[in-house]
C-alpha positions in Angstrom: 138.1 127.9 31.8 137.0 131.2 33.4 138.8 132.6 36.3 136.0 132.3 38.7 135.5 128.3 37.8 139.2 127.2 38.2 139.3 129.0 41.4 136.1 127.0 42.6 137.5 123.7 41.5 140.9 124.9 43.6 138.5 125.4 46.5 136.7 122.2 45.8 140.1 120.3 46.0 141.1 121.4 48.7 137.9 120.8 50.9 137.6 117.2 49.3 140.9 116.9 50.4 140.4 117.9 53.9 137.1 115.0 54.3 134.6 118.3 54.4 132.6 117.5 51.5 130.1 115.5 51.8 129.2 112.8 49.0 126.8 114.0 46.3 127.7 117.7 47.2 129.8 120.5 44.4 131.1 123.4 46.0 130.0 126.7 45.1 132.0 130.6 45.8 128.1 132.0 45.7 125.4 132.1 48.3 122.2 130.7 46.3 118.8 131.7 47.2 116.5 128.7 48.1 113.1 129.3 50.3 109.1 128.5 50.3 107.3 131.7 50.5 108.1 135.0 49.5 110.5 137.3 52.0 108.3 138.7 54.5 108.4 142.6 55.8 110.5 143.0 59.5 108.7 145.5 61.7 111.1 146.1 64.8 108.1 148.0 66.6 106.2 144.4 66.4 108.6 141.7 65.9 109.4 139.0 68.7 110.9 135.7 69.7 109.6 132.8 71.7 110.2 130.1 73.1 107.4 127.9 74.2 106.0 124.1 74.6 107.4 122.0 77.1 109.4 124.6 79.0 108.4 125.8 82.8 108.1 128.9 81.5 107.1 130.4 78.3 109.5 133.3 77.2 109.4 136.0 74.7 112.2 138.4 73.6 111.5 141.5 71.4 114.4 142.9 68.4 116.0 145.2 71.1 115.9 142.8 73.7 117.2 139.8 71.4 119.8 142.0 70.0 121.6 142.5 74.1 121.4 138.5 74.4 124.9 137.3 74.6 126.6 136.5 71.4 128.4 133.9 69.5 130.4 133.3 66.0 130.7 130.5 64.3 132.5 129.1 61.4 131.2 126.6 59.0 130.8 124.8 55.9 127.1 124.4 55.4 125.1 121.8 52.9 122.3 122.7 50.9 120.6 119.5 50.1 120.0 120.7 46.4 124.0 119.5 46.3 126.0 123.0 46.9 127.8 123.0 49.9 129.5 126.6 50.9 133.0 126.1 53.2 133.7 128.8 56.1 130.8 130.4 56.2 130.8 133.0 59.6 128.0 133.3 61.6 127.0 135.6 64.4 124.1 135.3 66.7 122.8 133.4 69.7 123.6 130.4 70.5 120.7 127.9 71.9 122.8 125.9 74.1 124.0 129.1 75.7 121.0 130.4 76.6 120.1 127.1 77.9 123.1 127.3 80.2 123.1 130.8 81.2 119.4 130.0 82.6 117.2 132.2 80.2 114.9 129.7 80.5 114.6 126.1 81.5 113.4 123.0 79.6 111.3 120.3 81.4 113.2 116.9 81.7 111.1 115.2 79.3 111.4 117.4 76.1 113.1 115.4 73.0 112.5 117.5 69.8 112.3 121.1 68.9 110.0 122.8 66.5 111.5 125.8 64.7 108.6 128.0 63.7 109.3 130.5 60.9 106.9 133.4 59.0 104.4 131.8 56.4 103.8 128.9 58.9 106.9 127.2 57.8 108.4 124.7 60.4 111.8 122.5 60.8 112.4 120.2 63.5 115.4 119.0 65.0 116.4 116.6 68.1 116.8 118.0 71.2 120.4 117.1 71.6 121.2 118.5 68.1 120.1 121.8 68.5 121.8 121.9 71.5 125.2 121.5 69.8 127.7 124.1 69.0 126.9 124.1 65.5 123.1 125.3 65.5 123.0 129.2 66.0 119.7 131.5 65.5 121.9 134.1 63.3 121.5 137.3 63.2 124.8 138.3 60.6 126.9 136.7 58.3 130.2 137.7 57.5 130.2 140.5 59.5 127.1 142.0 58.2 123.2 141.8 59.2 121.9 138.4 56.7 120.3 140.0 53.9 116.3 139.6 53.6 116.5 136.7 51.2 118.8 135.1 53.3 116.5 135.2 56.3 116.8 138.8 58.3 116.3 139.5 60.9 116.8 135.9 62.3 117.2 132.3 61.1 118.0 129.2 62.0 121.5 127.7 60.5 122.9 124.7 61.1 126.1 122.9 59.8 129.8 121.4 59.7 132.5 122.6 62.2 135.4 121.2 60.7 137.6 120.7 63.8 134.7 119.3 65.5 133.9 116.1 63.6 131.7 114.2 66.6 128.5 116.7 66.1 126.3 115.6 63.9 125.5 117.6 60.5 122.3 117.9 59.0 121.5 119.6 55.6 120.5 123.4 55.7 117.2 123.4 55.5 117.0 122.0 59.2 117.8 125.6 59.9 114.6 127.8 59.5 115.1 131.5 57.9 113.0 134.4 59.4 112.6 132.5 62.4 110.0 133.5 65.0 110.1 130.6 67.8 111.0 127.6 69.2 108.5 124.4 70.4 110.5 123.1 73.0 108.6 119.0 72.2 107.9 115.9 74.3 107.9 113.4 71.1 108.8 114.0 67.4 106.6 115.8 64.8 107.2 116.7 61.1 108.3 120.1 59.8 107.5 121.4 56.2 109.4 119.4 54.4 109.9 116.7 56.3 106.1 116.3 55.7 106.6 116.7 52.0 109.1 113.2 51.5 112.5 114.7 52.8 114.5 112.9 55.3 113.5 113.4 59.0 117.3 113.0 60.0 118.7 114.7 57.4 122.3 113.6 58.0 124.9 115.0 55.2 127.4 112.0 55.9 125.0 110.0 54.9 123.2 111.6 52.4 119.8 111.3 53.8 117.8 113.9 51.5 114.6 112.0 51.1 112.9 109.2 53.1 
């Protein structure tokens, strides 16, 4: 067995062994490439962030300005639904609930969903109380270093597992939009991309909702 396949199925042992992986889900050392569309070009000079819907007031960031919001790092396993699942993963960007809490802008009372909205139209939606957990960050790096192109620069959406926090819930990656652009702040539910296309609205990992 090759070096680099014994010390996977090490890893994997361990993490089944410590309840972090899912069922249905093999652990890989690499970072696979999954997205709809083809990577899009990043203009700083042009590129901005909203957030917009049901909000009392619609706000918009550019790259400089994004850049000085305050920051946070996470640490997590996250869960492709195509059944790889990647454990520790660091994160580094801005936090949604923070921002919601520091008072860079307010959400009306009524909101229940939001609506990532990404380059090439693409779309994910989440619960309002989900993206408002610790574990959903708009990233910025990963590992320490700006995300890569392919992996969404120079924003996305991720979403996943903290281990030491078991009670949030944990839905598969794709809930986390790469080159994100804004957020629909929603009064009532609506479909995403692939959500539209037969995959699970919920999208729980515990429970290995992939496809309604």
């Amino acid at each position: 067995m090759p070096l680099f396949e014994s010390d996977r199925r090490k890893e994997e042992d361990r993490i089944r062994e410590e309840k972090r992986l899912p069922p249905g889900q093999s652990l890989t050392l690499k970072f696979p490439v999954l997205h709809y569309g083809p990577v899009p070009p990043f203009k700083p000079s042009t590129w901005d962030f909203r957030v917009w819907g049901a909000v009392e007031e619609e706000k918009s960031w550019n790259w400089n300005e994004f850049l000085a919001l305050p920051r946070t790092q996470i640490k997590m396993d996250i869960h492709c639904v195509t059944r790889w699942s990647k454990a520790d993963t660091l994160w580094e960007g801005v936090s949604l609930k923070a921002m919601v809490a520091a008072g860079f802008f307010k959400i009306k009372p009524n909101v229940t969903h939001v609506m990532q909205h990404a380059e090439h139209g693409y779309t994910t939606n989440l619960p309002l109380d989900v993206a408002l957990q610790d574990n959903f960050l708009m990233a910025t790096h990963f590992e320490g270093e700006p995300l890569s192109p392919d992996h969404g620069y120079p924003l996305r959406g991720v979403i996943g597992h903290i281990p030491a926090q078991d009670d949030l819930e944990s839905p598969y990656l794709w809930k986390g939009a790469k080159w994100l652009r804004s957020l629909e702040f929603m009064t009532a539910d609506r479909l995403g991309f692939w959500e539209k296309a037969g995959y699970h609205n919920r999208a729980d990992v515990w429970d290995e909702e992939r496809f309604r």
